[in-house]
N, C-alpha and C positions, 0 to 999 in steps of 0.2 A: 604475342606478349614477349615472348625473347629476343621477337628482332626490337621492339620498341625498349624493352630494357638497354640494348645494346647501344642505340642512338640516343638513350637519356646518358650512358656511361660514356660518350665520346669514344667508343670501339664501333670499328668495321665488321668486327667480329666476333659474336657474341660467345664467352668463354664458356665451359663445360658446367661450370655452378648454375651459371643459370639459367639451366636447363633443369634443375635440380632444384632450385629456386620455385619458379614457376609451376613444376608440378606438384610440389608438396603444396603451393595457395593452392591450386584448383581443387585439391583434396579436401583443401578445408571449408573454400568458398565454391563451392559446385556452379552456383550464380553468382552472378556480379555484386559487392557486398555497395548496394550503391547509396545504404544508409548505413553504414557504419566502417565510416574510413577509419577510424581511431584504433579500431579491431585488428583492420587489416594490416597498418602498421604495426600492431603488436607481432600478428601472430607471424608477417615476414619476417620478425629480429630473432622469432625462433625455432625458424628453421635451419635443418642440415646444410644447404645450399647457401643460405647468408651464412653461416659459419667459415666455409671453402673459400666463398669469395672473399671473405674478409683475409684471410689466411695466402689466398695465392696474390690477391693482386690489393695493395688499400683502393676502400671505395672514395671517389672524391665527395666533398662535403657540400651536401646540396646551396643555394644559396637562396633560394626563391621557388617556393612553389605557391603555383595558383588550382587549386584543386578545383572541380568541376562540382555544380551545388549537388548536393545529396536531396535525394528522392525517398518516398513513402515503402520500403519494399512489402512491407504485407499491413496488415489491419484486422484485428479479430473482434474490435469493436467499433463501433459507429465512431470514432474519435473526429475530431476538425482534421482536414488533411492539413498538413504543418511538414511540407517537403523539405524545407531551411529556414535559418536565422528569420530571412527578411519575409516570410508566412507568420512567422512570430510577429513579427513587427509590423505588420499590417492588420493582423488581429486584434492587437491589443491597441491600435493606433497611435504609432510611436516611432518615432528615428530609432536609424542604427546605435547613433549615441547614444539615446535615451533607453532603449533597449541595455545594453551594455551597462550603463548606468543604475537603472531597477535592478540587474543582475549580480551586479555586484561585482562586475569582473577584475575588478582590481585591490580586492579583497580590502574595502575602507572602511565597512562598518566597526571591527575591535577597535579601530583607533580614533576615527574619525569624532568630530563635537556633536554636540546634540544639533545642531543647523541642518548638520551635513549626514547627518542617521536617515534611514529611510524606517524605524520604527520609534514609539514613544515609550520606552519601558517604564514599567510598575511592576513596584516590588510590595506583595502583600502577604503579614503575617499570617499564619495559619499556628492550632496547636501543636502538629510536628514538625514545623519550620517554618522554609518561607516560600513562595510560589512566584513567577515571576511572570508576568503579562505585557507581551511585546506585539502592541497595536502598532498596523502598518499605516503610512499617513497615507492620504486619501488619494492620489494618482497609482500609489503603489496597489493601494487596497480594489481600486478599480481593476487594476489589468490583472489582479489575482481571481477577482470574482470571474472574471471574462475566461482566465482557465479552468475555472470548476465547472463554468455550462459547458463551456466547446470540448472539453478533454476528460475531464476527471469525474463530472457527473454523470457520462458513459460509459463508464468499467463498473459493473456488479459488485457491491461488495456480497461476502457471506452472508447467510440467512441468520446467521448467529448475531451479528453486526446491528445495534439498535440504535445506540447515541448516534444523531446527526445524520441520520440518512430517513429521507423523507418516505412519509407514510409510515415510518415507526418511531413508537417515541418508549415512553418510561412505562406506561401501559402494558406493550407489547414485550419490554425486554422482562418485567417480573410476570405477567399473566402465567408464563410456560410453569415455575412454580408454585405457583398456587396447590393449598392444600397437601404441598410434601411431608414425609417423616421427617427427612432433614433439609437445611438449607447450607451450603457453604456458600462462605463472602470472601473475595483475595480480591489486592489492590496490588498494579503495578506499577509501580515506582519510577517518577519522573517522566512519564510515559512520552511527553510529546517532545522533549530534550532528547529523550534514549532513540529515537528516530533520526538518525544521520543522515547528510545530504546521500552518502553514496548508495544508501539504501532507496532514495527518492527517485539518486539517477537509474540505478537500476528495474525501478517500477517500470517509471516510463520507457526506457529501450524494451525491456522483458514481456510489459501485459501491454501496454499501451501501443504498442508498435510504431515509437516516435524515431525518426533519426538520431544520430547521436548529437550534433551540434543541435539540434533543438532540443532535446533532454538535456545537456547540458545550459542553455542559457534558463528555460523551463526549472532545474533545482536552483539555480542562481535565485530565480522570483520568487521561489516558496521557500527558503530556506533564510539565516540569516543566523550570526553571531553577536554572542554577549562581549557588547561593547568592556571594555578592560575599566574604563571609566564608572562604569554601572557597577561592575563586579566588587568593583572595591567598595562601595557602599552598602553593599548587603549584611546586614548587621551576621557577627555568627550566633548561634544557638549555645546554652547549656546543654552541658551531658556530653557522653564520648557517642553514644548512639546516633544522637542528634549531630553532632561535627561531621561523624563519619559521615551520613547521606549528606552534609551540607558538600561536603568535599566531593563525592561524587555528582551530584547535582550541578555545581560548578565544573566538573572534571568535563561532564557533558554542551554543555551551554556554552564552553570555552570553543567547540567546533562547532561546523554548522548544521543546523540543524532544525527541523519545526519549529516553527515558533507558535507557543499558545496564545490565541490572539488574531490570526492569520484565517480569512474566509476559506485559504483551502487546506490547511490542518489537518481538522480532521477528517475530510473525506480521503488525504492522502493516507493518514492512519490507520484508519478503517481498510484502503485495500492491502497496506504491505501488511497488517494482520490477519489476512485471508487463508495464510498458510495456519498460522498461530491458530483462529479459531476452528478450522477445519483439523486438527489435530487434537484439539481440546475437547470440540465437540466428539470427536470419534473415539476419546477417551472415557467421556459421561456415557457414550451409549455401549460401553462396551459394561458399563457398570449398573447399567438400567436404567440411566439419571437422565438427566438436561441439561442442557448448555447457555447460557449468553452472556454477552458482551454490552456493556455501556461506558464507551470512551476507555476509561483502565478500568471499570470494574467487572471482576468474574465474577459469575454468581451461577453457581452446580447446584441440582434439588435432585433427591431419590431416596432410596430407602438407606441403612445404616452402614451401606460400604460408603457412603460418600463422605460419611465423617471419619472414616478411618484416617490414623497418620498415614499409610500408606499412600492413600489417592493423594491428596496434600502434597505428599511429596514427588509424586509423580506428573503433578500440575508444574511443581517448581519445577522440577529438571525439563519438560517441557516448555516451559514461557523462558529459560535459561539458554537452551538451545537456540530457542527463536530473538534471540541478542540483547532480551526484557529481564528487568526482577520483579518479582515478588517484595511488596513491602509486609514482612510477616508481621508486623506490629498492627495489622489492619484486617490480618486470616482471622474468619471464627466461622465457629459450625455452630447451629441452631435448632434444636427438634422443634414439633407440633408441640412439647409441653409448654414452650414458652415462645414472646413476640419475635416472630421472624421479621424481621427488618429487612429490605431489601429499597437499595434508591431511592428513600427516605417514605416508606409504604410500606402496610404490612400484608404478609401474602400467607398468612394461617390458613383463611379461609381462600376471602377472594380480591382483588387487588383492593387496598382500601386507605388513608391516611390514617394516623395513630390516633387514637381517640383524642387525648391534649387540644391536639392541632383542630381536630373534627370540632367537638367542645368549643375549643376557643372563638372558630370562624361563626359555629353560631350564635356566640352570644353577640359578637360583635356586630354582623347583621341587623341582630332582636334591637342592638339598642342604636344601631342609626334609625331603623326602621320606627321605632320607640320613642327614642330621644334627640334623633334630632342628628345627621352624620355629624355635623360641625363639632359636636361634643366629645367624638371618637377620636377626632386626630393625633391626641396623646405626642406632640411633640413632632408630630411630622409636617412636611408643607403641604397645606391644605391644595394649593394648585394641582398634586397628584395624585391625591388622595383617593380620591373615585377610583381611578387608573387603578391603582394599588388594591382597592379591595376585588373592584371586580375582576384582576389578573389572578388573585389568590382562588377565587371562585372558577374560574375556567381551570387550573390547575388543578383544584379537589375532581373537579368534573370530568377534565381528560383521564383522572384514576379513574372513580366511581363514579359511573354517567348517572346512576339512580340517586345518590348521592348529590349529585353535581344538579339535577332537575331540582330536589329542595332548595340547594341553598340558590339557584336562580328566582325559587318563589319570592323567597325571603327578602332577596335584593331587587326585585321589583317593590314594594314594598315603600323602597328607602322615596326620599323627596331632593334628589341631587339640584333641585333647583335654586336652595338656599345658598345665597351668595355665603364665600368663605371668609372666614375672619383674616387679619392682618397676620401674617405668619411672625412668633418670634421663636429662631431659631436654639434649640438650647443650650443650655452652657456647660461646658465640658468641664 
């Protein structure tokens, strides 16, 4: 390594730094660091030995380098092997250009026209602001889905982890409590925004054991920013409360970062919150409670430390730590006296829908089954109507399967062969 430094420097004879040089790398890279050149360049600029060289002799200014492709150096999980760029690009079946281009590398989404965006954004009101939904168009969306099978749907998330990870659903994340004293509910705020690229690039080097130039093109395709054109149309909110998270919101959106919207979202959210829930959880059991997670919602059950201000606030400095907020307008604690709500389900007893909703679906049922479905549509398009009820009916059922077996009786019942009236749509 000293004499090949010496012959990169156009010296016969390699000066005393970089002797000095070369052993402080080896210290640092024991093995050849043959997946993460970017590193290696760092950690040369800080060493004692670059300091000397710099100081005895100027170095000359490189003019060209062709670096040698970077390799898989370990794997702790089944991941696609993805040694370089063009492993990417064979994956996802795509040129070097087109690669680069999904990637973003030239950073054209904040400015670029809606032609030339690689997302469709939608900006939808909510009652505490606004939310914004950035659909990736369909070549983007394909080679995203292609990194969630080969990469990102083989890293484990937490057990705590329910939204969007298969085999668990809204069922599994409230079942744990069921029948508590108390329930606490905290939301956190802007969740898939507050995920920065550099936290995405650091998954994939950290758990995923990607090279750096593929972790890097890899945050480029998951990642993405609010176009400057978008941002000015966001209507703002009333209230100083309301401004304030609109500003933050924007503050976030303005860098890159998740986009809500995106096939691989939230499976990347789900693992960089693996520290978060593994903290969280070991906070509830330190308390006797329970833990879980669905997308930003926490939801703690245990006996009456869990309502304390105390835990609360040790939940916040915790999700704070972990670079998340707490939207406290959305905290509440809940005993067994009254309906524990959790996920839009109530978990008193045992996972169940709100009576309202319960009530409602079966009357509804009663009277296609009764009167006739074409009678129910109440203003909806009859073409999806069916769709629509019996989606509602698998949803009560994935809660309460006992539940869920009725109102299947019920909708057999129905006579979905009656051709559907002429839809008029109504008038706003």
């Amino acid at each position: 390594m000293v004499r090949r430094v010496a012959v990169a420097l156009g010296q016969a004879r390699a000066h005393t730094w970089v002797g000095t040089l070369v052993g402080e790398v080896q210290t640092h890279h024991p093995t050849a660091p043959v997946d993460r050149p970017r590193e290696l360049a760092r950690v040369v600029r800080t060493t004692r030995g670059w300091e000397r060289g710099q100081s005895e002799s100027p170095l000359p200014r490189p003019v060209r380098w062709q670096p040698t492709p970077t390799a898989v150096a370990w794997r702790r999980w089944p991941v696609a092997d993805l040694p370089d760029q063009a492993a990417v690009a064979r994956l996802l079946d795509v040129d070097a250009g087109e690669l680069a281009w999904f990637a973003d590398a030239r950073r054209l989404e904040r400015t670029a026209g809606e032609a030339l965006r690689h997302y469709r954004w939608r900006v939808v009101q909510r009652p505490a602001g606004v939310r914004l939904l950035a659909a990736p168009k369909p070549r983007l969306k394909e080679a995203q889905r292609r990194v969630l099978r080969h990469v990102l749907d083989r890293v484990p998330v937490h057990e705590a982890a329910h939204g969007c990870v298969p085999g668990r659903s809204v069922r599994t994340a409230v079942a744990p409590h069921a029948g508590s004293a108390v329930v606490l509910r905290m939301d956190l705020e802007s969740f898939f925004a507050g995920i920065a690229a550099g936290r995405v690039h650091g998954l994939l080097l950290g758990v995923a054991g990607l090279p750096e130039p593929v972790a890097h093109v890899l945050t480029g395709l998951v990642t993405t920013v609010l176009p400057a054109e978008v941002e000015r149309g966001i209507p703002l909110p009333d209230g100083i409360e309301a401004r304030e998270r609109h500003r933050r919101l924007v503050q976030r959106l303005a860098v890159p970062h998740l986009p809500e919207g995106a096939p691989t979202s939230p499976a990347l959210a789900n693992l960089v919150c693996h520290r978060l829930d593994r903290r969280l959880a070991g906070l509830a059991a330190s308390c006797g409670g329970r833990y879980t997670r669905y997308v930003d919602d926490l939801t703690f059950s245990g006996d009456r430390r869990i309502a304390r201000d105390r835990f609360a606030e040790l939940v916040t400095a915790v999700v704070e730590e972990e670079g998340f907020r707490v939207n406290a307008a959305k905290t509440s604690a809940t005993s067994a006296a009254r309906r524990q709500s959790v996920l839009g389900t109530v978990v008193n007893d045992h996972p169940a829908l709100p009576r309202p909703e319960r009530d409602a679906l079966r009357a509804l049922l009663h009277n296609c089954a009764v009167h006739g479905w074409t009678t129910q549509t109440r203003g909806r398009d009859p073409a999806g109507f069916r769709d629509h009820v019996l989606g509602r009916v698998a949803w009560a059922a994935s809660i309460d399967p006992g539940f869920g077996a009725r109102l299947h009786a019920l909708a057999d019942r129905i006579d979905w062969t009656t051709p559907p009236p002429p839809w008029v749509p109504p008038v706003s």
